[in-house]
matplotlib code that plots the C-alpha trace (Angstrom):
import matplotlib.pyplot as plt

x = [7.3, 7.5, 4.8, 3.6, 2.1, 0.6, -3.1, -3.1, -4.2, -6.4, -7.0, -10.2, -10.4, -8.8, -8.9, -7.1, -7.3, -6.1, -4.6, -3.3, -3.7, -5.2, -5.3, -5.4, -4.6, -1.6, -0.3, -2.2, -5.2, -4.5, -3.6, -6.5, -8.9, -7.4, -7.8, -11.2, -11.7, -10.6, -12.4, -15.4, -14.7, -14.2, -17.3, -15.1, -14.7, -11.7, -12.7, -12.2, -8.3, -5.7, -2.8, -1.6, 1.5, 2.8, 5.7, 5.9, 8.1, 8.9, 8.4, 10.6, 7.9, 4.9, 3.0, 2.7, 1.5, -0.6, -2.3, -2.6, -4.1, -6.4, -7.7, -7.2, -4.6, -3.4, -2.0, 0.5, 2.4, 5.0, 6.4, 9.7, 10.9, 12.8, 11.4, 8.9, 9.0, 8.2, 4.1, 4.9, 7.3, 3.9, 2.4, 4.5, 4.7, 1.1, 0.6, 2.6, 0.8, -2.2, -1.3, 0.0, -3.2, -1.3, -4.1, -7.2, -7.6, -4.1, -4.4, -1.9, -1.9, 0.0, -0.2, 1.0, 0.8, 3.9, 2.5, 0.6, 3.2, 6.3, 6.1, 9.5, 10.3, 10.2, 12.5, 14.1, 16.7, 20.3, 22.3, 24.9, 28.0, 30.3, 28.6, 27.0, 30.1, 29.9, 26.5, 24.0, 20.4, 19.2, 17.4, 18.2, 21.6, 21.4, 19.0, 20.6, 23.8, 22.0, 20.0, 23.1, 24.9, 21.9, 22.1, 26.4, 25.9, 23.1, 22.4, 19.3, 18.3, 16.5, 13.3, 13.2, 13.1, 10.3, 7.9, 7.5, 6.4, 4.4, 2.7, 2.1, 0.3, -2.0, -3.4, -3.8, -5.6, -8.4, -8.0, -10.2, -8.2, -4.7, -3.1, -1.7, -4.3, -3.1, -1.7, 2.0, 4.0, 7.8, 8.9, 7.0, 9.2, 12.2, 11.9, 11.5, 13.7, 16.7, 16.6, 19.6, 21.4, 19.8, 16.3, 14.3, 11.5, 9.1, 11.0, 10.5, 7.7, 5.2, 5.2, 1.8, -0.3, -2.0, -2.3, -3.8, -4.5, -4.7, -7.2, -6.1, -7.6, -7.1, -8.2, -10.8, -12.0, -11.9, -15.2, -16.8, -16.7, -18.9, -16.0, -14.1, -10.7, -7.1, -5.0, -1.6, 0.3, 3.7, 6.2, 9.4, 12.1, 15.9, 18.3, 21.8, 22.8, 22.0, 24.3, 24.0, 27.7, 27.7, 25.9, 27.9, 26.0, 23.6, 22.3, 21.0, 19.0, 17.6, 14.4, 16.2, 16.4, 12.5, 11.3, 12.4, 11.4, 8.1, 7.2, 8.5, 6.5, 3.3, 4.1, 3.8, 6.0, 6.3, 4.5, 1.1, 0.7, -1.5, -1.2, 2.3, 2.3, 5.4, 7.3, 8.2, 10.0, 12.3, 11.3, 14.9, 13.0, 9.8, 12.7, 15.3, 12.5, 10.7, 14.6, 14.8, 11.6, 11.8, 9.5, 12.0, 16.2, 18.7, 19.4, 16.4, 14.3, 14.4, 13.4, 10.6, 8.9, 8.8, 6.2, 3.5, 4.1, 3.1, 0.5, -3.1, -3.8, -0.2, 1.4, 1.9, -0.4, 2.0, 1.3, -2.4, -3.3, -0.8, 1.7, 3.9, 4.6, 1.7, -1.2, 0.1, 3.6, 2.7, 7.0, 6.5, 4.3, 4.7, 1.5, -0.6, 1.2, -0.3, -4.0, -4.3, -3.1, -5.6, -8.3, -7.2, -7.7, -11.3, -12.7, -12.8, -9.9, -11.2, -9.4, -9.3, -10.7, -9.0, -10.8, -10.3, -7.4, -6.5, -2.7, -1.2, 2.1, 3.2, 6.8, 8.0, 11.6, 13.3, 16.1, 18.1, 17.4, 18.1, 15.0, 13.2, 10.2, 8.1, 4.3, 2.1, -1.6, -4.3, -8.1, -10.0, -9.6, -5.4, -5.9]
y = [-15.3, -13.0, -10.1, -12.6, -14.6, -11.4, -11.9, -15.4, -17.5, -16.8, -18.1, -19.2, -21.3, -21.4, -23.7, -24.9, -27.5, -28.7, -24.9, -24.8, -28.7, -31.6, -34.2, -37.9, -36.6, -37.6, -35.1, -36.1, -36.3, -32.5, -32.3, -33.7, -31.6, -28.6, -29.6, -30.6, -27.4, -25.2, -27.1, -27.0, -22.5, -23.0, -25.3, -28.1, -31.8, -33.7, -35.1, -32.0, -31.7, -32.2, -30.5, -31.3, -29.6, -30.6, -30.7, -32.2, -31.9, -35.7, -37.5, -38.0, -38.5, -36.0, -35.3, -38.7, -39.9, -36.9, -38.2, -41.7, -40.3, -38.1, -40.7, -38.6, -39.1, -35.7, -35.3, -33.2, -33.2, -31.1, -31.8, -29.4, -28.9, -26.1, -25.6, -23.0, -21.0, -23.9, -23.1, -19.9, -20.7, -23.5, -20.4, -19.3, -23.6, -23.9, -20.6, -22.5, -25.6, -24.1, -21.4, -24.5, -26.2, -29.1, -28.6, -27.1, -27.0, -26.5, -27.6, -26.6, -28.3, -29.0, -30.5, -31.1, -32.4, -31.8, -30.4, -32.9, -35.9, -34.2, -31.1, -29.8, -28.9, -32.0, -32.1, -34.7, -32.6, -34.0, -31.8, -29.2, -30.9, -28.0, -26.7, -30.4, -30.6, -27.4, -28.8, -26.0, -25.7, -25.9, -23.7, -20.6, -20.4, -19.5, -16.7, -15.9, -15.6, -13.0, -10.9, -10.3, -9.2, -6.7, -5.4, -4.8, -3.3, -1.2, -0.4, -2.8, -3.1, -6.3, -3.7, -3.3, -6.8, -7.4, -4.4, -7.3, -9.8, -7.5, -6.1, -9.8, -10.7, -7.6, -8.6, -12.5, -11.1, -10.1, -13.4, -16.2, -18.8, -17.5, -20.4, -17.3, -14.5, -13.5, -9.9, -9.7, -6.3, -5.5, -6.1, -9.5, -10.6, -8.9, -11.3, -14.1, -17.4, -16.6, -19.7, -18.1, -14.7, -12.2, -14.1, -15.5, -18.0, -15.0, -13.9, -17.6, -18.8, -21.0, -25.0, -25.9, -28.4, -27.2, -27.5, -25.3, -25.4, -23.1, -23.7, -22.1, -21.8, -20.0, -16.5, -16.3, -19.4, -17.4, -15.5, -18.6, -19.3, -18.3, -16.0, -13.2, -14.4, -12.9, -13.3, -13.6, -10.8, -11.7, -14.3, -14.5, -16.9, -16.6, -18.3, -17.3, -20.4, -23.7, -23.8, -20.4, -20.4, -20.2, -17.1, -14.3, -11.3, -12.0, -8.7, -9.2, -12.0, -13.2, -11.6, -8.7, -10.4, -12.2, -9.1, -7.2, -9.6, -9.8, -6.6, -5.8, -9.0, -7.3, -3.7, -2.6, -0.9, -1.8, 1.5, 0.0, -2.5, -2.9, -5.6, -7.6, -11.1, -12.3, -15.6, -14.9, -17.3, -15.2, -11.5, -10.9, -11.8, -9.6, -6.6, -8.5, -9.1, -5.1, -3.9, -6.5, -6.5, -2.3, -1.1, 0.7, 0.9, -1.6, -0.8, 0.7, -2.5, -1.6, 2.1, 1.0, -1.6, 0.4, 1.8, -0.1, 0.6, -2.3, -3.6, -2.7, 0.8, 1.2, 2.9, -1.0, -3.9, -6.6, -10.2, -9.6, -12.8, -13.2, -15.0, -17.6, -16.2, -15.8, -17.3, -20.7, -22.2, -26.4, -26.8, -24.7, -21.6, -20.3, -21.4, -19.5, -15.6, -16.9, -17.7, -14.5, -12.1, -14.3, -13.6, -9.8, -9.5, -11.5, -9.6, -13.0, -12.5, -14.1, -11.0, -7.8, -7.3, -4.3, -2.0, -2.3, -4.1, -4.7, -5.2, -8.0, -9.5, -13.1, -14.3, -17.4, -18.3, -21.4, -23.3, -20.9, -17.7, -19.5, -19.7, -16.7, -16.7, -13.4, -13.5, -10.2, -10.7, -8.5, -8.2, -7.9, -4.3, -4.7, -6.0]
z = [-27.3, -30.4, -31.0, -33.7, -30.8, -28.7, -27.7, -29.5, -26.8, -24.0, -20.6, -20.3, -16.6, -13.4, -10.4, -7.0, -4.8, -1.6, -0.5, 2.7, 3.7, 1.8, 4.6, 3.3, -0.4, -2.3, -5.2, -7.9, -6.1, -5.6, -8.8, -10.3, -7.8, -9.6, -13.0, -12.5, -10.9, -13.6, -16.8, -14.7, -14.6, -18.1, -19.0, -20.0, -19.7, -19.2, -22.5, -24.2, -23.1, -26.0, -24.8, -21.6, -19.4, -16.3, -13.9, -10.3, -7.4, -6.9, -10.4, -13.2, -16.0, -14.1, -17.8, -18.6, -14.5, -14.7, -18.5, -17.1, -13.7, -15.7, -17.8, -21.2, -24.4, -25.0, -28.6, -27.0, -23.7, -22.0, -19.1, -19.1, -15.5, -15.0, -10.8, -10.0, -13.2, -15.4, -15.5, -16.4, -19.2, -20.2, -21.1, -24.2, -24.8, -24.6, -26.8, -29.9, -29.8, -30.3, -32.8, -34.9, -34.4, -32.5, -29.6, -29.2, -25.3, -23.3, -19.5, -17.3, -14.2, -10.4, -7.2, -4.0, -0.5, 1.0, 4.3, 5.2, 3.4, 5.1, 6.5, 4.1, 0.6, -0.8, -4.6, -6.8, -7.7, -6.6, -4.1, -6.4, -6.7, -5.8, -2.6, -1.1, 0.5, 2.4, 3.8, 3.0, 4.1, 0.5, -0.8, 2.0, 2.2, -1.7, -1.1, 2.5, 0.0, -2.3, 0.6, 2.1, -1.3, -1.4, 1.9, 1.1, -2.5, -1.4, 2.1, 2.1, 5.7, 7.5, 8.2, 4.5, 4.1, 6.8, 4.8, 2.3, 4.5, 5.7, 2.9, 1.6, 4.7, 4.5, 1.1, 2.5, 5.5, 2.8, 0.9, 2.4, 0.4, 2.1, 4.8, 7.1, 7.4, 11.1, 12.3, 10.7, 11.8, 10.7, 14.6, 14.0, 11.1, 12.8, 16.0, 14.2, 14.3, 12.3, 10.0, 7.4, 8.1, 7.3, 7.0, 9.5, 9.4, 8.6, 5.8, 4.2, 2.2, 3.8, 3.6, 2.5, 0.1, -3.2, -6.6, -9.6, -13.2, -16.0, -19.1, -22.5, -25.7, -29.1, -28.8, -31.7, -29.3, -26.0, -26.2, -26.5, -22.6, -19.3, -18.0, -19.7, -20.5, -20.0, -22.9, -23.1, -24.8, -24.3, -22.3, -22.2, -20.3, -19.1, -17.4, -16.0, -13.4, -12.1, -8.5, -6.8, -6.5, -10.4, -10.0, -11.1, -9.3, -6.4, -6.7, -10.3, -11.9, -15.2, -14.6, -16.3, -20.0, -19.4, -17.9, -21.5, -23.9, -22.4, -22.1, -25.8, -26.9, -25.5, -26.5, -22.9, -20.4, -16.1, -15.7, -17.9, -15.5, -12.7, -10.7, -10.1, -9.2, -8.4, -7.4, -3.3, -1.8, -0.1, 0.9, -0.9, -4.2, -4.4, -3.8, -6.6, -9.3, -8.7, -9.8, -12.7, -14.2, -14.0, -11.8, -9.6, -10.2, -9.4, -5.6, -4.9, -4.1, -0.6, -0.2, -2.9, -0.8, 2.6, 4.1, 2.8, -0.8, -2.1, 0.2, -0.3, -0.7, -1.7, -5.3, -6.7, -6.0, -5.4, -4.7, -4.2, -3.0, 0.0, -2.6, -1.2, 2.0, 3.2, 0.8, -0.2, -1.4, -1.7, -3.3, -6.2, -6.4, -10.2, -11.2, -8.4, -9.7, -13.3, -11.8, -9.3, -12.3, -14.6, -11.8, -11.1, -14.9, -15.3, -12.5, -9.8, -7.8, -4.2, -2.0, -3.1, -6.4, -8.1, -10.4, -13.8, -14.5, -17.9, -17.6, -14.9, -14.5, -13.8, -13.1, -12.3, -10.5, -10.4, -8.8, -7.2, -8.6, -12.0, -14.0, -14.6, -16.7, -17.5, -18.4, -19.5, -19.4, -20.5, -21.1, -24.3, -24.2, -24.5, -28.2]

ax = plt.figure().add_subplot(projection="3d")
ax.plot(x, y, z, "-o")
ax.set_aspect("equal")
plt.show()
């Protein structure tokens, strides 16, 4: 996104569904739930969607099932998949078609049930053809791979690791919408089941159902509706890989390019901003994407997150609302860091609310530390 399109659109409705499990629901029931759900925030009607984006984990044509589901004929469709980052890269996508008039009311929309369906990550994406025969446990071998590279390069240790499991089940344990809200401690995490070396089960991101969606409008629209809205100021995306093994450092990802051209979109800086949402898979990510994005030096993900440093009371809100390893993760989570920084921003966040927040962060990850998609929101006061 270019600072042509700072503050041009505006979010103006948020919803979920089906968080946690969604018993007898397939995923566009979810998905629908959550569209519903965030037009009815917004004061909308299904009716008054013209821009629809959409990706799911098991369909090859998800915009077009989700339209048909929906009942509506957008005049504009995106369905661009590129894994969890892709609703956050529907921001800047979304942002164009209506600056250019070729929608009026963008809806941005998921769901899941892969809980409840399957209990596992459930993807249509073929197995990489250069590592399938060395039988990894997709995806945490890949980010086993790149914990491991920290922990070698810079003296990352498993306890540091643990701190951010930690610290995102403190800030679920005041969220009533978080799936794990029970006591979490660093000898918890470090006891665990080891599921990949160095990470074990605690250090993964939950298997749940869910969906959400995402109403956007043009900004000189956005005042217009019951809640204050969070406008987008700047979003950028990057990619460096598709196979993990095509990777060419473990220890640094794409998030470093989307990070910058965000945060020079918006005219903003990582110390402006006040809550961080980010995409958590892994606990290896939260540390990866704090180095990349700027909020603390390449190597120093570790000593940053420690001690409660980013849990609540700590010097960065991040992950307020659980994230994905603690909060909800129904196959793709990039959606939910967009609505809790949307939320954090309009003043409804359902855990902790923090004061005055003008400035949030959203990134999305996708594939195997592949995608990276950076997103800057603010409140009316940013423009």
């Amino acid at each position: 996104m270019t600072t042509e399109l700072r503050g041009k659109s505006a979010i103006v409705g948020t919803g979920h569904a089906g968080l946690g499990e969604a018993h007898g629901l397939t995923a566009y029931d979810v998905m629908a739930q959550s569209a519903l759900a965030a037009l009815g925030d917004a004061g909308l009607k299904l009716s008054d969607v013209d821009g629809l984006f959409c990706t799911m984990m098991e369909d090859s044509m998800p915009a077009l099932m989700a339209a048909e589901y929906l009942g509506i004929q957008p005049r504009f469709i995106d369905g661009t998949m590129s894994g969890g980052s892709s609703f956050v890269n529907y921001l800047t996508s979304a942002t164009m078609a209506l600056d250019a008039g070729l929608c009026d009311v963008a809806l941005i929309v998921y769901g899941s049930n892969q809980r409840t369906a399957s209990g596992r990550l459930v993807t249509a994406s073929r197995p990489p053809a250069y590592e399938a025969p060395y039988n990894p446990r997709y995806p945490i071998s890949a980010y086993a791979m790149a914990a491991a590279r920290h922990m070698h390069e810079y003296g990352t240790t498993r306890e540091q690791l643990a701190d951010v499991a930690v610290a995102a089940r403190a800030w679920a344990q005041r969220n009533p919408e978080a799936f794990e809200r029970g006591p979490l401690t660093r000898e918890d995490v470090l006891g665990s089941r080891m599921v990949g070396d160095p990470l074990t089960v605690r250090d993964c991101c939950l298997v749940t159902d869910g969906g959400g969606a995402i109403v956007m409008v043009r900004a000189d629209r956005a005042r217009d509706f019951p809640k204050a809205p969070a406008y987008v100021l700047g979003s950028a995306a990057a990619s460096s890989h598709r196979q993990i093994s095509q990777m060419k450092d473990f220890t640094v990802t794409a998030a470093r390019d989307s990070g910058a051209r965000a945060f020079a979109a918006a005219g903003v800086t990582p110390a402006d901003i006040q809550a961080v949402e980010l995409y958590d898979a892994f606990t290896i990510n939260t540390i990866l994407f704090l180095e990349d994005l700027g909020f603390c030096a390449k190597g120093e993900g570790g000593a940053f997150v420690e001690g409660g440093r980013i849990a609540p009371g700590g010097v960065l809100p991040v992950n307020t609302n659980g994230g994905g390893l603690s909060c909800v993760h129904p196959g793709m989570y990039g959606i939910f860091t967009v609505i809790e920084a949307a939320r954090q921003i309009r003043g409804d966040a359902p855990g902790i609310q923090l004061k005055d927040i003008d400035l949030a962060l959203a990134h999305g990850n996708g594939g195997v530390l592949s995608s990276q998609v950076t997103a800057i929101l603010g409140s009316r006061n940013t423009l």
